[in-house]
C-alpha positions in Angstrom: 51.5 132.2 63.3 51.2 132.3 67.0 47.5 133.2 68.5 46.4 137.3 68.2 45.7 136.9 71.8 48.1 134.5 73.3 50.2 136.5 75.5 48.7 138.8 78.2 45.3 137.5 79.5 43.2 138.7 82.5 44.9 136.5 84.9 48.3 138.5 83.8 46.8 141.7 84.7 47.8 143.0 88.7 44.4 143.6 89.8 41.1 141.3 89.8 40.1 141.6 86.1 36.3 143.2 87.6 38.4 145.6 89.4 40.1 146.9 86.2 37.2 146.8 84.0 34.9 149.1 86.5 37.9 151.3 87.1 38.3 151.8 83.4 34.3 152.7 83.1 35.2 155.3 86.5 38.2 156.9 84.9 36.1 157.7 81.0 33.1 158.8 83.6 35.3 161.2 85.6 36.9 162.4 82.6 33.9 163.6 81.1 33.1 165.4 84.7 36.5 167.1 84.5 35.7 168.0 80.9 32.5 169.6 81.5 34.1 171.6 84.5 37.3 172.6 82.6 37.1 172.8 78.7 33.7 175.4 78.6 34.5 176.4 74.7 36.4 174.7 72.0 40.0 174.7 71.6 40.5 172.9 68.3 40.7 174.9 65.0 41.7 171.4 62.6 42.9 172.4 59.5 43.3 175.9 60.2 46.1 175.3 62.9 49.7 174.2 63.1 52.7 175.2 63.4 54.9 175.4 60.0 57.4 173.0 59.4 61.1 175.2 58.3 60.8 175.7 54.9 63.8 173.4 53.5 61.9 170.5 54.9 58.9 171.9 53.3 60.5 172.3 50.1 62.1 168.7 49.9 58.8 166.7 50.9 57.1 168.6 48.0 59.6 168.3 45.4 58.6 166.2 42.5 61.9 163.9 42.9 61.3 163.0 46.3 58.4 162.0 46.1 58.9 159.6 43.3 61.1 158.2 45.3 59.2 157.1 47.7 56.3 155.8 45.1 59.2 153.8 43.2 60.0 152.1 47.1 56.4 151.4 47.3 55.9 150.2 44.0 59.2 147.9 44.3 58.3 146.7 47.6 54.8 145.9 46.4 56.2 143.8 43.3 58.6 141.8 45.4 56.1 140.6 47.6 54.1 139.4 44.6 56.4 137.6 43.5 55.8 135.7 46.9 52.1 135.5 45.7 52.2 134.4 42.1 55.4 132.3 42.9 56.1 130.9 46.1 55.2 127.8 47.6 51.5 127.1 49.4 52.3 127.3 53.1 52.9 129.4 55.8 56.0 129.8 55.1 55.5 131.9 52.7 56.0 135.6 53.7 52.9 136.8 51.0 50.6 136.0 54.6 52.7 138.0 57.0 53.0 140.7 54.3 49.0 141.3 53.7 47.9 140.5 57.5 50.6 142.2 59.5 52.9 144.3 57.6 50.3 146.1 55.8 46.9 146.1 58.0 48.8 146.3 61.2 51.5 148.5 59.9 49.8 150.8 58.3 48.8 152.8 61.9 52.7 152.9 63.1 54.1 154.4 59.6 50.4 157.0 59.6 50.6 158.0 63.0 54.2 158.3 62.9 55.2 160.0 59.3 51.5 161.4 58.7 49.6 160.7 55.6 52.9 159.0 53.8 50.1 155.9 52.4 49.0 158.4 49.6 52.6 158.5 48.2 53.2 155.1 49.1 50.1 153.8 47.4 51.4 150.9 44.6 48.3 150.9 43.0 47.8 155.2 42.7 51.8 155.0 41.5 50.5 152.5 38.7 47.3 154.4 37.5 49.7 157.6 37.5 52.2 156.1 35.6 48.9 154.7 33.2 48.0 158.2 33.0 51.1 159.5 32.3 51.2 157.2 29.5 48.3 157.9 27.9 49.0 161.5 28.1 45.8 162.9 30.7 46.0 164.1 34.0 45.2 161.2 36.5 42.2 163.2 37.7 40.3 162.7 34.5 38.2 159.5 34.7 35.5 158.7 32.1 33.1 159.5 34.7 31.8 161.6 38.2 31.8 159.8 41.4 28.7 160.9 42.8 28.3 162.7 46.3 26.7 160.6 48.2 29.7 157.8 47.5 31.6 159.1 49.7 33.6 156.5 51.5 30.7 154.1 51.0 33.1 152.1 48.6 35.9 152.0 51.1 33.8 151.0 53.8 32.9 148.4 52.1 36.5 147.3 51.2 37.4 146.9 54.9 34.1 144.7 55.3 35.9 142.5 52.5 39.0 142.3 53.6 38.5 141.9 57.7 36.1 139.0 56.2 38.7 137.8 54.7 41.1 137.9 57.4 39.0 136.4 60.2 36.2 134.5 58.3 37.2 133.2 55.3 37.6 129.4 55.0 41.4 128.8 54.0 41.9 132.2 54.3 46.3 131.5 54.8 46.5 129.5 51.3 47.9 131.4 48.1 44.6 130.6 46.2 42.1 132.4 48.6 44.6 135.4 49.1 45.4 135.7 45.1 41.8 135.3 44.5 41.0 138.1 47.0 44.1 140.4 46.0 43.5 140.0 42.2 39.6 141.5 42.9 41.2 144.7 45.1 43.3 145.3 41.7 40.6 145.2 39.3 37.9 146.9 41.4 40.7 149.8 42.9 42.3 150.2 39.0 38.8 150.0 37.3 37.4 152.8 40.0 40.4 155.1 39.4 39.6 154.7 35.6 36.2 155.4 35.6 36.4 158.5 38.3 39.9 159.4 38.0 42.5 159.1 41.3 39.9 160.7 43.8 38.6 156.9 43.4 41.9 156.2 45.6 40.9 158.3 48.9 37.2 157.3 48.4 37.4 153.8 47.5 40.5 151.9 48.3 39.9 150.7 51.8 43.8 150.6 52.9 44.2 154.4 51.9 41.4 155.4 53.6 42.2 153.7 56.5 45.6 155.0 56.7 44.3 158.5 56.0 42.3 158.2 59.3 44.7 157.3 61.6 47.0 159.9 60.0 44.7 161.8 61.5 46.3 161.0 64.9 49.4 162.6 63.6 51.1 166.0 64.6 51.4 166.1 60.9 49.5 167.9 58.2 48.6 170.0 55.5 47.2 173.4 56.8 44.5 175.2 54.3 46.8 177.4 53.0 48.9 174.5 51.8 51.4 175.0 54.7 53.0 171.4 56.3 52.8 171.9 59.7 52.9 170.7 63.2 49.5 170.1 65.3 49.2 169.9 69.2 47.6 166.6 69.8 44.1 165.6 68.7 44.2 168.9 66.7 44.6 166.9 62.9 41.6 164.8 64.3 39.3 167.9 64.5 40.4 168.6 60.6 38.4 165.5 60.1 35.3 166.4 57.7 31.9 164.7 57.8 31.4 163.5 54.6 28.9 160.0 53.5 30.2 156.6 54.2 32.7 158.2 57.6 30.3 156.8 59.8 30.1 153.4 58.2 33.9 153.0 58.2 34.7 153.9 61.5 32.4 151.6 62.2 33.2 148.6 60.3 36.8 149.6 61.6 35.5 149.2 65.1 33.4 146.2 64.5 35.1 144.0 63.3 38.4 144.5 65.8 36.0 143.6 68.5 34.6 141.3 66.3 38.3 139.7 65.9 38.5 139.3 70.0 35.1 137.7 70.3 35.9 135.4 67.9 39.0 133.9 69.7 36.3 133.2 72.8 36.3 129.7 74.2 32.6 130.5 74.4 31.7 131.7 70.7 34.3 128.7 69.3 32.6 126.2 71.6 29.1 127.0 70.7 29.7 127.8 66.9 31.0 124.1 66.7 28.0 122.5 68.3 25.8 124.4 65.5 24.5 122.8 62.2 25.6 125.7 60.1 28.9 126.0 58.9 31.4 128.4 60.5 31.8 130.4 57.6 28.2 131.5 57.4 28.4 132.0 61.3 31.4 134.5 61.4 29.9 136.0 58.4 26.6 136.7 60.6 28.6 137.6 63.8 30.8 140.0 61.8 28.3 141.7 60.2 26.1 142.1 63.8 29.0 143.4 65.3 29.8 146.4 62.6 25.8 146.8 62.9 26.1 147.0 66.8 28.9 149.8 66.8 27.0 151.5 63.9 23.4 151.8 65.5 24.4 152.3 69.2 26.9 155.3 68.5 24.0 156.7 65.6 21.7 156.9 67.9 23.4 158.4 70.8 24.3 161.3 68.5 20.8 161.6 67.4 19.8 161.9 70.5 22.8 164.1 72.1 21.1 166.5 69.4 17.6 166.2 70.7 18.9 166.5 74.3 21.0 169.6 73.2 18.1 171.5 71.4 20.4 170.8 67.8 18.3 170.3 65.0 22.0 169.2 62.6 20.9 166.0 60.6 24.7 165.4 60.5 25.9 165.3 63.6 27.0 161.4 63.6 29.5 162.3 60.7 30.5 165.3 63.0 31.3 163.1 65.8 32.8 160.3 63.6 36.4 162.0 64.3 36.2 160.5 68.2 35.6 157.3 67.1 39.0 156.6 65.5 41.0 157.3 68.8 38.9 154.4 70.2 39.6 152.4 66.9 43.3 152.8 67.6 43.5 151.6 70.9 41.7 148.4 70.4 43.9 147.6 67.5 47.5 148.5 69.6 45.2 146.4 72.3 44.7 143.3 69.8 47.5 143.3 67.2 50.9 144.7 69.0 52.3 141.6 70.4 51.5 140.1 67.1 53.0 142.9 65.1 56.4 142.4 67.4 56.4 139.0 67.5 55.2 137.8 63.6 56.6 141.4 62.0 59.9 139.6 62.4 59.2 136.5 61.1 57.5 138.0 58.3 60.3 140.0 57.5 62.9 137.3 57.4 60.7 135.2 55.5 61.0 138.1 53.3 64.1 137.5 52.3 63.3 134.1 50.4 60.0 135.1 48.8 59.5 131.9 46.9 60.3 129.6 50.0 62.8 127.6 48.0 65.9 127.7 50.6 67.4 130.9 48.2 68.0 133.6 50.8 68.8 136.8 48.8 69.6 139.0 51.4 71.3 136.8 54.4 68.6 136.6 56.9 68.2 132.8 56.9 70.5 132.6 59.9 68.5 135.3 62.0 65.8 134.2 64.8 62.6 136.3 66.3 63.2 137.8 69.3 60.9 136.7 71.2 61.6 138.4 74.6 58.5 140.1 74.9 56.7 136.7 75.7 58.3 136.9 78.7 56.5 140.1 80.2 52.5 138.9 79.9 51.6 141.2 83.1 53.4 144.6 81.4 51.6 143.0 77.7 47.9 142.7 79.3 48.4 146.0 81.6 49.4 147.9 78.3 45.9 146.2 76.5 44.1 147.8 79.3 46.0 150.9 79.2 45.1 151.1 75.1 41.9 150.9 75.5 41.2 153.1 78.3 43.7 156.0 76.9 42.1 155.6 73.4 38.1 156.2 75.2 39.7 159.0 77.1 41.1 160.8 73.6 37.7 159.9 71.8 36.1 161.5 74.7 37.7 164.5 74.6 37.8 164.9 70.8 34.0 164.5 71.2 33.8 167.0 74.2 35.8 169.9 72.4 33.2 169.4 69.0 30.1 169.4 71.2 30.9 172.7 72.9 31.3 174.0 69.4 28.1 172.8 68.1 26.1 172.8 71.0 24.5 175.9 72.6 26.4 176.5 76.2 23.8 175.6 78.3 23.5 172.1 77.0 26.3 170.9 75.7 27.4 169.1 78.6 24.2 167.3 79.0 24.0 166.7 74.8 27.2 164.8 75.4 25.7 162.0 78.1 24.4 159.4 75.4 27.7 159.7 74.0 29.1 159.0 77.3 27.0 155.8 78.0 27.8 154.5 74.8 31.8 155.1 75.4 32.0 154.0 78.6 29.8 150.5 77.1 32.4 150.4 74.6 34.9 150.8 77.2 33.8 147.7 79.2 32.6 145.6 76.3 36.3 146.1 74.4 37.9 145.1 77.5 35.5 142.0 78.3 36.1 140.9 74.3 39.7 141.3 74.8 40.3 139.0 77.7 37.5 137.1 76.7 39.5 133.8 75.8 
């Protein structure tokens, strides 16, 4: 696989790299002065809004057929590419890697953002525990016991902590033993959950659904409270977004460990981590976990103390800001992943067409090449990195600007919002200085 961040680097970018990353702090800054002068009460209802979708469309995406459909294409597509896992060769050959790393982590936000919360559906492993349940002849919401409240997405949170481990910290990480070892304990634990709580263990606990069902949030898609599918203006399906336990520690282990993924690839970090006596493992392990911590105690606090300087005595007001965070979230991963996406999507997929790696091409790809054009643009690459994650602090800043004016009295609801400020316009900087850090 070629490097995450080998194409597009800050001497690609037009300007002096300095010049870009103040001029990305200036533009979230005037934003929120624009804001402040412009958008005096909220205009976000979240679920309540949207326009309904015509009824036959309505009608076919609820209709039992169709969408067993769609769980019997993820379910097949799911079993094929095991059989790259349990069968194929040990090398990178194999398309089992591309599958799990890009196909599925990185895909996952394109097929969200663009067909809405379609992961639910898709799901292989809630298509298995409903056909289990079907089976057995209960309704797949039974499970031998309650999930308790404070849960929330706790379990999921700490699902992405496992798997971005895996993905940037685990030794042999790209050999079929660590990834069967590491898929085989996200079966167990996901199946054994939905057993014991029923499928609500699915949107609380498996880490990929969850994931998906935040960025789906950056939809125009959605399910109004009446039940309606309908069509939101932009930012709208992120104001649906509820505060519940465990939100804030997902977004930001989403957070942390992307910006985790770019310091990583640092001639700095890989120089000094080499020179250490302690092995690299137990190094990106630390760094990893200081990183999530980082993201987790810097936006905590400046919501803790947006309330204090707003007169708001809420105790939940970093799970009612949460929602902001996953704009941000989404632009450093376009930032990070897209060229790799382009560029190693393709390979995956015609890698895909011999799953065990043994010269049988089933479907007549082995002739086909990757296109790799898009190497050839490295100033319009690292302009769009910028672009990302500028445009994805601007969104969180206005998805945080529209929910303080609703929860903060009038008066000070501009001057509530200024630790959040700081801390997205640090994030700002610091995402862009990780980014072209190598």
């Amino acid at each position: 696989m070629i490097p995450l961040h080998g194409i597009g680097g800050r001497q690609d970018l037009p300007v002096p790299f300095g010049l870009a990353v103040g001029g990305a702090a200036v533009a979230v800054t005037l934003s929120f002065v624009v804001l402040g002068l412009a958008w005096r009460s909220p205009k976000y209802r979240g679920n309540a809004s949207g326009k309904p979708l015509p009824a036959a469309i309505t009608r076919t995406l609820d209709a039992g057929w169709f969408r067993w459909i769609v769980r019997v294409v993820g379910l097949a597509i799911f079993l094929y590419a095991m059989v790259s896992l349990m069968f194929g060769v040990d090398r990178l050959t194999n398309p089992i890697f591309g599958f799990i790393y890009i196909l599925v982590w990185v895909g996952l936000v394109p097929i969200s953002i663009v067909l809405g919360p379609v992961w639910r559906t898709l799901n292989p492993l809630r298509t298995l525990h409903l056909l289990l349940s079907k089976a057995l002849r209960q309704p797949p919401s039974k499970g031998l016991l309650e999930l308790p409240a404070w849960a929330g997405l706790w379990p999921a949170a700490l699902g992405i902590f496992a798997f971005t481990w895996l993905e940037l910290v685990a030794p042999d990480r790209a050999t079929i033993p660590v990834l069967q070892a590491w898929i085989a304990l996200y079966v167990v634990i996901t199946m054994f959950g939905a057993i014991l709580f029923g499928d609500r263990w699915f949107s609380q606990g498996d880490p990929f659904e969850v994931y998906a069902t935040l960025m789906s949030r950056l939809s125009p898609w959605g399910r109004r409270d009446d039940g309606a599918l309908v069509v939101r203006r932009p930012l709208e399906n992120l104001d649906g977004l509820k505060p519940q336990p465990g939100l804030v520690g997902m977004v930001a282990a989403l957070l942390g460990s992307t910006a985790y993924d770019g310091f990583s690839n640092s001639s700095t970090w890989i120089g000094w981590a080499q020179n250490q006596d302690i092995s690299m493992t137990w190094l990106g392990t630390g760094a990893l976990i200081v990183f999530i911590l980082v993201v987790l105690g810097t936006y905590s606090g400046a919501t803790v103390l947006a309330g204090r300087l707003s007169d708001s005595s809420r105790t939940s007001l970093p799970g009612l800001f949460a929602h902001s965070v996953v704009p941000i979230a989404l632009g450093y991963v376009v930032a990070h992943y897209l060229t790799l996406f382009i560029l190693e999507g393709q390979r995956t997929l015609i890698y895909l067409s011999d799953p065990l790696s043994n010269g049988a091409n089933i479907f007549g790809t082995g002739l086909l090449a990757v296109n790799t054009g898009i190497t050839n643009h490295s100033t319009a690459i690292a302009v769009t990195q910028v672009l990302a994650v500028v445009c994805g602090h601007l969104l969180g800043v206005i998805s945080a600007h529209d929910r303080a004016v609703a929860l903060f009295p009038r008066a000070k609801a501009l001057a509530g919002q200024i630790p959040l400020l700081v801390v997205m316009v640090g994030y700002t900087c610091a995402g862009l200085l990780l980014l072209f850090s190598s």
